[in-house]
C-alpha positions as a Markdown table, in Angstrom:
| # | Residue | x | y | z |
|---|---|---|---|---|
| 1 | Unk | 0.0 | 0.0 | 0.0 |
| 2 | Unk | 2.8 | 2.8 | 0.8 |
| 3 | Unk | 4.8 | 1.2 | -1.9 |
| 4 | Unk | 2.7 | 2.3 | -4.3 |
| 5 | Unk | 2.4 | 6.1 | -2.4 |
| 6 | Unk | 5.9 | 6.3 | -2.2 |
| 7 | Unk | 7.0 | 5.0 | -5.4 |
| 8 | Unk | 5.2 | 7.5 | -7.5 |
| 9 | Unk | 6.2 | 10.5 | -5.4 |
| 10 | Unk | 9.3 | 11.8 | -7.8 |
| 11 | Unk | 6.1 | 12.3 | -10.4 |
| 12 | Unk | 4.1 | 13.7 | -8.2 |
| 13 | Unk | 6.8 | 16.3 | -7.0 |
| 14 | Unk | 7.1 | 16.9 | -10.6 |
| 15 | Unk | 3.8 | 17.4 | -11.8 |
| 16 | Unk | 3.6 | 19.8 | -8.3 |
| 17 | Unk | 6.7 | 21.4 | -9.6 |
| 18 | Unk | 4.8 | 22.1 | -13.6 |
| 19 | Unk | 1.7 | 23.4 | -11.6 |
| 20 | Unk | 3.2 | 25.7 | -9.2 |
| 21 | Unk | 5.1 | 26.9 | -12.4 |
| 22 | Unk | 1.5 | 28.1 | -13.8 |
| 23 | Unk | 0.1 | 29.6 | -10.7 |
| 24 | Unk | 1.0 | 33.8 | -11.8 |
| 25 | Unk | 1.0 | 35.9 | -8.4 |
| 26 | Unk | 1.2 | 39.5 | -8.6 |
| 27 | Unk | 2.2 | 42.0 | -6.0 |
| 28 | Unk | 2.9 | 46.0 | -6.4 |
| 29 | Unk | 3.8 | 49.0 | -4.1 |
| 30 | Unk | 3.2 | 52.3 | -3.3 |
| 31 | Unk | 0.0 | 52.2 | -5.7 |
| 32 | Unk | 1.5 | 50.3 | -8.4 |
| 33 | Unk | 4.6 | 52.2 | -8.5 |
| 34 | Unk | 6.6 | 49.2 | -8.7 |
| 35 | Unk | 4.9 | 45.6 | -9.6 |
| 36 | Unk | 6.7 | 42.0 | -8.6 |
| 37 | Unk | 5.7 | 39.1 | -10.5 |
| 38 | Unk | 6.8 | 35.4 | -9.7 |
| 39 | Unk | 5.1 | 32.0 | -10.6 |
| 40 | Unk | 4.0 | 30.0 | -7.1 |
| 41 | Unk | 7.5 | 28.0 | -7.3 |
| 42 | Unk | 8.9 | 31.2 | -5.9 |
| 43 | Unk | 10.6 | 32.2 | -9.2 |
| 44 | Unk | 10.2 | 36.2 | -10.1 |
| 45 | Unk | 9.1 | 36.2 | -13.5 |
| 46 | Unk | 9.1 | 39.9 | -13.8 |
| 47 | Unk | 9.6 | 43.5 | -12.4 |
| 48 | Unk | 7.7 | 46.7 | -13.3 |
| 49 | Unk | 9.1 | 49.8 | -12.4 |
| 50 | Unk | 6.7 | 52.9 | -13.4 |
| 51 | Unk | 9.6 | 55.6 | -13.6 |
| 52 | Unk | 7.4 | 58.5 | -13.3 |
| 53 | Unk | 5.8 | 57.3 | -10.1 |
| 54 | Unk | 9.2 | 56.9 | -8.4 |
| 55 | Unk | 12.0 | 59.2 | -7.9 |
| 56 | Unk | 15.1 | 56.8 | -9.8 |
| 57 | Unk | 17.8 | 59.7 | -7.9 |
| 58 | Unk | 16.5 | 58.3 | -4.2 |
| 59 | Unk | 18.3 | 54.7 | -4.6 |
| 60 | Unk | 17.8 | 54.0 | -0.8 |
| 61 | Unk | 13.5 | 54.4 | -1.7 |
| 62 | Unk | 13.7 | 52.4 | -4.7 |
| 63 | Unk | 15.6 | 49.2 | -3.0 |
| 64 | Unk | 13.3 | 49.2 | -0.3 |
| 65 | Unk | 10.0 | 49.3 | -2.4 |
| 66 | Unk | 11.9 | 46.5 | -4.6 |
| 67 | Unk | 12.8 | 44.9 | -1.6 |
| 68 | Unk | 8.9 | 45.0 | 0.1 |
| 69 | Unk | 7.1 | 44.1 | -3.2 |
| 70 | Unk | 9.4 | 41.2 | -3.5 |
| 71 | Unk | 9.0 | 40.0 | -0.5 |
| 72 | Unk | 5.3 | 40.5 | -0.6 |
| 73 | Unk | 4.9 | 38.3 | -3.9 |
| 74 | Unk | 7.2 | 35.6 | -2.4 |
| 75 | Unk | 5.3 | 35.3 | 0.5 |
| 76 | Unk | 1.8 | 34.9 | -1.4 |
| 77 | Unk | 3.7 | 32.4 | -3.3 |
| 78 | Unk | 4.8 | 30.3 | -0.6 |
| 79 | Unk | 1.5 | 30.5 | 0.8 |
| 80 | Unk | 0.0 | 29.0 | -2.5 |
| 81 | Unk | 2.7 | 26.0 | -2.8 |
| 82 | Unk | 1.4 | 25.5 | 0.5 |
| 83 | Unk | -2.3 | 25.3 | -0.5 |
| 84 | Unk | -1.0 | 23.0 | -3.2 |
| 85 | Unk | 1.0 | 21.0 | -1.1 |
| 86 | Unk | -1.9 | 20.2 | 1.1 |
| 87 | Unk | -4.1 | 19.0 | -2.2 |
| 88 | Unk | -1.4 | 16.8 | -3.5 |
| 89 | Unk | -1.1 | 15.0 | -0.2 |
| 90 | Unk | -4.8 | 14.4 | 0.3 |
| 91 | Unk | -5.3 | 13.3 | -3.0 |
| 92 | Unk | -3.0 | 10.6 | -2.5 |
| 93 | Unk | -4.4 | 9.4 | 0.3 |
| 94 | Unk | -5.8 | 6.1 | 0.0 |
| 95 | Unk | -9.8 | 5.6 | 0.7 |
| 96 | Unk | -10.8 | 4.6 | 3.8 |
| 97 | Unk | -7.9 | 5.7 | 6.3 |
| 98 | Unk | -10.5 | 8.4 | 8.2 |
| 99 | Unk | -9.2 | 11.2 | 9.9 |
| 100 | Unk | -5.8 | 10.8 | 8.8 |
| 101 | Unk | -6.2 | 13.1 | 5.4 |
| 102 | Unk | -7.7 | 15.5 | 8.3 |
| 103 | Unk | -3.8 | 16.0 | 9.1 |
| 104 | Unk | -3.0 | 18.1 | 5.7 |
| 105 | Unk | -5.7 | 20.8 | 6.5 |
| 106 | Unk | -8.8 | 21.6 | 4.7 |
């Protein structure tokens, strides 16, 4: 029975990894100013910087606005995989073993 769970799991991890690369998050500052995008494997896919919104001589603002909307899209990333995550592993749950899938979440 786990044989079978466990043997499969490189394709599962896989076909998680091919998912999460489809799942687009976006995340902007300071009313768009600057937009961070990254796919739900964590990867930034792009940046958007609206140069009339921010002043490009103040280096120190720019690199923290980069640095907040960065870490705002990773975060909503990781939180997704995790949502993922927790489908995968009930789904390969076999019938009948109760309140065991009850241990991924809901």
């Amino acid at each position: 029975m786990f044989g079978d769970l466990l043997g499969n799991m490189e394709e599962k991890q896989q076909a998680m990894k091919e998912k999460l690369n489809t799942i687009i998050l976006t995340e902007s500052v300071e009313g768009g100013a600057i937009e961070v995008t990254a796919n739900a494997n964590r990867e930034i896919t792009n940046i958007s910087i609206k140069k009339e919104a921010i002043d490009l001589e103040d280096m120190e603002q720019l690199e923290d606005l980069l640095m907040a909307a960065i870490n705002r899209v990773l975060k909503t990333a990781g939180e997704q995989e995790a949502i993922e995550s927790q489908k995968m592993m009930k789904d390969m749950m076999p019938p009948g073993l109760g309140g065991l899938g009850d241990l991924f979440g809901s």
